[in-house]
C-alpha positions as CSV (number, residue, x, y, z in Angstrom):
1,X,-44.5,31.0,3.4
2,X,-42.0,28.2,4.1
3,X,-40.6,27.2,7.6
4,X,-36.7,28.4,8.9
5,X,-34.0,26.4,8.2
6,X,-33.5,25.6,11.2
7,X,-30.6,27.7,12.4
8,X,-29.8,28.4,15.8
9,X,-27.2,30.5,18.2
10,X,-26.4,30.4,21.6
11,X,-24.7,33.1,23.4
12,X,-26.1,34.6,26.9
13,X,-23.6,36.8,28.6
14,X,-24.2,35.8,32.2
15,X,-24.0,39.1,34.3
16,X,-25.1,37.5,37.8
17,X,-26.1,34.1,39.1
18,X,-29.7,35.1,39.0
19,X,-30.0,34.8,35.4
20,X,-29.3,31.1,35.7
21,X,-33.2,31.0,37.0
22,X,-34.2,32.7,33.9
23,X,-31.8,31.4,31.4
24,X,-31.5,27.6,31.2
25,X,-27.6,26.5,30.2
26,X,-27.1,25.8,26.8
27,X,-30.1,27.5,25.2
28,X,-30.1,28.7,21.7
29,X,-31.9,30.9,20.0
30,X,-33.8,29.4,16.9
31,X,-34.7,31.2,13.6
32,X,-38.0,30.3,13.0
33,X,-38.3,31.8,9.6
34,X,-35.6,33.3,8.2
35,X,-34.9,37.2,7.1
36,X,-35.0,36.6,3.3
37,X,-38.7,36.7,3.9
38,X,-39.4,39.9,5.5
39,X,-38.1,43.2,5.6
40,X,-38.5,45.1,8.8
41,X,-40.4,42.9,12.0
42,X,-42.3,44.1,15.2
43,X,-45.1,43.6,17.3
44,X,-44.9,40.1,17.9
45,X,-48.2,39.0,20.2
46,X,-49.2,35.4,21.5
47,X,-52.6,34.7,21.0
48,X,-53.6,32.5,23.9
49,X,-57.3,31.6,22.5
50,X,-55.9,30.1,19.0
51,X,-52.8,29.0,20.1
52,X,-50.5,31.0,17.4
53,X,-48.0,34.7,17.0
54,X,-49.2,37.4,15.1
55,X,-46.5,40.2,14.2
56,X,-46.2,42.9,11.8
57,X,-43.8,43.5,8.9
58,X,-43.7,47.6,9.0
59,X,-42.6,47.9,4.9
60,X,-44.8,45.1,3.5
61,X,-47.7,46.9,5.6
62,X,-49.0,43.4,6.8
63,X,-49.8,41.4,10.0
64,X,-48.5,37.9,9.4
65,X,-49.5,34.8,11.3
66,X,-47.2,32.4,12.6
67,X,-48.4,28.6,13.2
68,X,-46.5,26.4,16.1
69,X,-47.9,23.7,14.6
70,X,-46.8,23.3,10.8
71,X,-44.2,26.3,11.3
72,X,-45.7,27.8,8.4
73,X,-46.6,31.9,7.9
74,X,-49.5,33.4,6.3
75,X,-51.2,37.0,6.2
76,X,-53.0,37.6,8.7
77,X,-53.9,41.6,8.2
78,X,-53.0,43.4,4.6
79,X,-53.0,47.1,4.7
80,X,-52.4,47.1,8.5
81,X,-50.9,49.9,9.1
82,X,-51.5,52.4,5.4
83,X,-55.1,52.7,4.2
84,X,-54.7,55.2,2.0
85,X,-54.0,55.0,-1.9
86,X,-52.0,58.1,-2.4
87,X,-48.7,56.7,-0.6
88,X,-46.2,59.4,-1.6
89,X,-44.2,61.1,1.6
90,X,-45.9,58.4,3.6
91,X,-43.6,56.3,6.3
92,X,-40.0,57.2,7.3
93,X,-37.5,55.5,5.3
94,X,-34.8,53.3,7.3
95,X,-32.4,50.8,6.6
96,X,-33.1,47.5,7.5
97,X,-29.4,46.2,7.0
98,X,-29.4,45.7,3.3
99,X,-31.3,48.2,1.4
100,X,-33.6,51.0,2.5
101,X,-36.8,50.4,3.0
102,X,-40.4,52.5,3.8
103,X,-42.0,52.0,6.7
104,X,-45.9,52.8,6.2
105,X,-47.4,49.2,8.5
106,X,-48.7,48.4,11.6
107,X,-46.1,48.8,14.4
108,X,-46.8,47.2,18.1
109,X,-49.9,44.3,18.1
110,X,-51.0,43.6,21.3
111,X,-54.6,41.7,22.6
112,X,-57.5,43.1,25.0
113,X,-59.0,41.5,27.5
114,X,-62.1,40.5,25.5
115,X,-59.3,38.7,23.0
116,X,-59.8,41.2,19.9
117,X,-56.4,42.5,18.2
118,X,-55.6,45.8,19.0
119,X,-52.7,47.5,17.1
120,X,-51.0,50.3,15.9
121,X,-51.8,51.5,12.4
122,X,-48.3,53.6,12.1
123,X,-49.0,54.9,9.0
124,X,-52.9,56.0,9.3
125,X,-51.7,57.2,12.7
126,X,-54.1,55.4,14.5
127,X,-54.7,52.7,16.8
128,X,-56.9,50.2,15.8
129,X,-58.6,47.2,17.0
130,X,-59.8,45.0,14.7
131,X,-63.6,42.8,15.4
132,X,-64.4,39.7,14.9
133,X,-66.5,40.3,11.9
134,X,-63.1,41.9,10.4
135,X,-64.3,45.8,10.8
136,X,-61.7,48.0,11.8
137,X,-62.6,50.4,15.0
138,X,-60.6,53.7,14.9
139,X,-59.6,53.7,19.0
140,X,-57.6,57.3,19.3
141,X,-56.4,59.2,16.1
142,X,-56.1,62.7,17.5
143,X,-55.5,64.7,20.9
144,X,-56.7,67.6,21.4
145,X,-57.7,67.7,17.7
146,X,-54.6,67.7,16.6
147,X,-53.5,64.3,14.9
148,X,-51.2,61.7,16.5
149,X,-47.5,61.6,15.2
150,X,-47.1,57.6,14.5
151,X,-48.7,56.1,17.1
152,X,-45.6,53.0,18.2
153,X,-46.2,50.4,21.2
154,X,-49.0,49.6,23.1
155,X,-49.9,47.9,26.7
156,X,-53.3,47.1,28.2
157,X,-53.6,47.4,32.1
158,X,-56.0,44.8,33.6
159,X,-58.7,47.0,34.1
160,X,-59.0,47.6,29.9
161,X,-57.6,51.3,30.1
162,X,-55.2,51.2,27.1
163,X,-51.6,52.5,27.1
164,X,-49.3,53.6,24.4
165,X,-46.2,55.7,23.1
166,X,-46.4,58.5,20.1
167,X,-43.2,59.2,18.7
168,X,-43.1,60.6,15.3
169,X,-40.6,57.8,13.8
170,X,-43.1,56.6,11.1
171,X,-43.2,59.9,10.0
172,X,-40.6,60.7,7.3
173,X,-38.5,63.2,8.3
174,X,-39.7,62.1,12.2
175,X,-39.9,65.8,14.0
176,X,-39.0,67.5,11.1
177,X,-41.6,66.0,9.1
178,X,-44.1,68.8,8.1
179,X,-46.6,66.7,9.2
180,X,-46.2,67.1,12.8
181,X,-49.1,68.4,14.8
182,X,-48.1,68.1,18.1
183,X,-45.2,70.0,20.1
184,X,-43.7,66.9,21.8
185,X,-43.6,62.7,21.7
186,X,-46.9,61.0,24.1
187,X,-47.5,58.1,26.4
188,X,-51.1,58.3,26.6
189,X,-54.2,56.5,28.2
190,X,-57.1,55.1,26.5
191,X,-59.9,54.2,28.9
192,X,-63.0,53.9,27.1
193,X,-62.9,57.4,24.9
194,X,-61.5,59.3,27.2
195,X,-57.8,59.8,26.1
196,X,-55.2,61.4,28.4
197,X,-51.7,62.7,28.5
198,X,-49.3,60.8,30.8
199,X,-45.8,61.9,30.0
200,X,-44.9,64.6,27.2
201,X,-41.1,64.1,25.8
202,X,-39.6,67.3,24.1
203,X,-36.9,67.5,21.9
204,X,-34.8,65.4,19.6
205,X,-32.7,63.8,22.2
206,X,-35.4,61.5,23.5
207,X,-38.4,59.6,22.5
208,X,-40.5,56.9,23.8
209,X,-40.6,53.4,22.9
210,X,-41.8,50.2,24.4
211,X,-43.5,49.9,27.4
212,X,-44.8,47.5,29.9
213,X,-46.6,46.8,33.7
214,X,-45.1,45.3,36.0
215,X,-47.2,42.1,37.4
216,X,-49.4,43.7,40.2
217,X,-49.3,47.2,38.0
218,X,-47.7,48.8,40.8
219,X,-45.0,50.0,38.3
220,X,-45.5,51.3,34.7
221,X,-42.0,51.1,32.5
222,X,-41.1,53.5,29.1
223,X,-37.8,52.9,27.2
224,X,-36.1,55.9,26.0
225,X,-34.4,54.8,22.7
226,X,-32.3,57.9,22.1
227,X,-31.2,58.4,25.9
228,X,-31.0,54.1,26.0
229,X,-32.5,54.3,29.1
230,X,-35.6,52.5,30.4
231,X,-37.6,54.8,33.0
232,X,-39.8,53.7,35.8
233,X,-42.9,55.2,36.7
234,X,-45.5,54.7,39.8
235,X,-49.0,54.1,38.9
236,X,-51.9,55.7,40.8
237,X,-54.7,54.4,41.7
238,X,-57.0,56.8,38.9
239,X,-54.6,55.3,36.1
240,X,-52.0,58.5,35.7
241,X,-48.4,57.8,36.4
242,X,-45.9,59.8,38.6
243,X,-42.4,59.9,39.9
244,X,-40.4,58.7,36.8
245,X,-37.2,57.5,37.6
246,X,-34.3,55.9,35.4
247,X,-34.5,52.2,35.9
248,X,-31.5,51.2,34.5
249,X,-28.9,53.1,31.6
250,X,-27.7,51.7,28.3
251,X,-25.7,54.1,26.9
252,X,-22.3,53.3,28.4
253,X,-22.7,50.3,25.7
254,X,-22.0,51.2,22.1
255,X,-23.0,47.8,21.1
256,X,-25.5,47.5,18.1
257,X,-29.1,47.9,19.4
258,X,-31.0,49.9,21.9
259,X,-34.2,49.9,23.9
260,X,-37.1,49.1,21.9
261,X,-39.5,46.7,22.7
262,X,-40.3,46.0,25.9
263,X,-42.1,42.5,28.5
264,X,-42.0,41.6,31.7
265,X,-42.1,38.2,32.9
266,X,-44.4,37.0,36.1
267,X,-41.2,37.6,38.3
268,X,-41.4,40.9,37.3
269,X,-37.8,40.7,35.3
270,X,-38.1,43.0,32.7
271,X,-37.0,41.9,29.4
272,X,-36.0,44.6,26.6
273,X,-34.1,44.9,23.5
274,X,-30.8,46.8,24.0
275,X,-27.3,47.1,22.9
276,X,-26.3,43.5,21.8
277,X,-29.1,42.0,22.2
278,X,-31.8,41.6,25.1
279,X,-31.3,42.5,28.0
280,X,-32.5,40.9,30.9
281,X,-33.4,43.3,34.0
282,X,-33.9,41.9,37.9
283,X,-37.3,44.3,39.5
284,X,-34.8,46.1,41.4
285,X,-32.7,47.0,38.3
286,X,-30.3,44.9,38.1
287,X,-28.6,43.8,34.6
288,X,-28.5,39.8,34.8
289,X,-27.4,39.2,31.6
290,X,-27.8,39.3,27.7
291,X,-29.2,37.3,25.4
292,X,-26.6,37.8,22.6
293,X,-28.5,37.7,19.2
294,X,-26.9,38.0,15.5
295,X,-29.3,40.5,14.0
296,X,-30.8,43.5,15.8
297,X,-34.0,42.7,17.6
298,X,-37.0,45.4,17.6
299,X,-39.6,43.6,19.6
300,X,-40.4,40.2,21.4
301,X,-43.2,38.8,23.3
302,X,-43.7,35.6,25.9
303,X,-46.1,32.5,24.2
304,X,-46.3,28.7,23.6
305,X,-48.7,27.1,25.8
306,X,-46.5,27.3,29.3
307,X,-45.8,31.2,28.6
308,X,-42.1,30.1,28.7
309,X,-41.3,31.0,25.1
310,X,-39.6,34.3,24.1
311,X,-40.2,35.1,20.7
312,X,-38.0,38.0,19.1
313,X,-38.8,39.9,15.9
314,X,-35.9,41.5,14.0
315,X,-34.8,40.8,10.1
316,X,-36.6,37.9,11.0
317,X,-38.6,35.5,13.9
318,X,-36.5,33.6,16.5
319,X,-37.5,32.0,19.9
320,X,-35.5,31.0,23.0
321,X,-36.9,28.4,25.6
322,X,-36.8,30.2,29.7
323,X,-37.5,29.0,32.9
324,X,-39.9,31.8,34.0
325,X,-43.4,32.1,32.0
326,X,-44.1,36.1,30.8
327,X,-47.2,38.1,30.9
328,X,-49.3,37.6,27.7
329,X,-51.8,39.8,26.9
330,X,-55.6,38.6,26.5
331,X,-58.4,37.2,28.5
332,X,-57.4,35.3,31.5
């Protein structure tokens, strides 16, 4: 797949002098490759050990590879998300600004500590981590016996215990769909096969997004996409969280966008797509400022060799140069 043309923007509404730490003057986003290519984007993951960003496209039910180097894009994962042959009623269909598309691929991509990909399979309702040798390893599929809903975003904590959110939006019909199992949305941990329950969200009026640790993992965050709010959590020292507090709230701005994805850089600004754009967030909870964006972003994760690149997913891939390296996932 060919390289962008090249096209940038720059916009950054400027919310408090702190973001000028964060947020060099004058920087533009660039579109890497452009959305003719793709339909619907998410997941993007810097892989620290080859040097290159993976991210999925959730209709074309791919992982795609991304090369610094040459610029160029190639498949990285077919069937990433869907297995399965019979495809009717699979994937909730959404409109990805020009026609309506099926959702049935892998959502959030993320690296363990070992350096394997780890992702979620939206469609099987898995999560997923894929060897070396190519095998796929089935990680969670059910609770309780009863199947996940569309497994979504996914976080590992330093110690390998996996994290994730459950809401049923790659289900058609989401929690109407009649293939609901379970009586509410997830966060869950994964630590080793043991998989527990962290926070249950009920009803229509919230589900849970992205999610992220704060550097020293004091502080465990979940985006609410339907409430726009972003919640903050304190993490114990067996792995459970507790005392979960709204961080900061998005609603008063009817802009396009809303919480989705979801990093944190080694500051501990948080840094997650919201109304307009994304929204850059002081550790206190403070809204610095916006990174203004023409399309609606769904996801982005820190890379390039200094960590310093922000790489958003959307209708497209696009990148923006800061001052403050992120937390990549992966072996040290």
């Amino acid at each position: 797949m060919a390289a962008a043309q090249n096209q940038e923007w720059s916009l950054v509404v400027r919310l408090n002098p702190a973001i000028d730490d964060i947020v060099p003057a004058g920087a533009k986003v660039e579109t890497m490759v452009g959305g003719e290519n793709f339909s619907v984007l998410e997941g993007p993951v810097w892989v620290k050990r080859g040097g290159y960003l993976l991210f999925s496209d959730m209709a074309a039910n791919v992982i795609y590879k991304w090369s610094p180097e040459d610029g160029k894009v190639s498949v990285f994962l077919p069937y990433s998300g869907w297995t399965g042959t019979d495809d009717f009623d699979v994937g909730a269909q959404i409109e990805n600004g020009y026609v309506l598309v099926t959702i049935v691929g892998s959502n959030g991509v993320t690296v363990d500590p070992q350096g394997r990909v780890v992702f979620n399979a939206m469609g099987d309702r898995q999560i997923v981590r894929l060897e070396e040798d190519g095998r796929r390893t089935v990680l969670a599929s059910h609770y309780q016996g009863k199947r996940l809903n569309s497994t979504n975003d996914l976080v590992f904590k330093s110690d390998g215990s996996l994290y994730f959110t459950d809401p049923p939006s790659g289900l058609r019909g989401r929690e109407d769909s009649p293939k609901v199992e379970l009586p509410f949305k997830g966060v869950y941990r994964l630590n080793d096969k043991d998989l527990q329950l962290l926070v249950e969200f009920r009803g229509k009026e919230s589900s849970p997004n992205g999610l992220a640790f704060s550097p020293d993992e004091k502080y465990f965050y979940v985006n609410d996409i339907r409430q726009k709010t972003i919640i903050r959590y304190d993490v114990q020292p067996d792995g459970k969280v507790t005392n979960g507090k709204v961080f900061i709230d998005m609603s008063s701005d009817k802009s396009r966008g809303g919480p989705d994805g979801m990093k944190v850089d080694q500051k501990g600004n948080v840094y997650c797509t919201g109304p307009g754009g994304v929204w850059i967030i002081s550790p206190e909870g403070r809204h610095l400022g916006t990174i203004l964006t023409q399309t609606q972003i769904t996801n982005l994760a820190f890379g390039g060799n200094d960590g310093k690149t922000l790489y958003l997913t959307g209708r497209g891939l696009y990148r923006i140069r800061l001052k403050v390296p992120g937390i990549i996932p992966g072996p040290a």
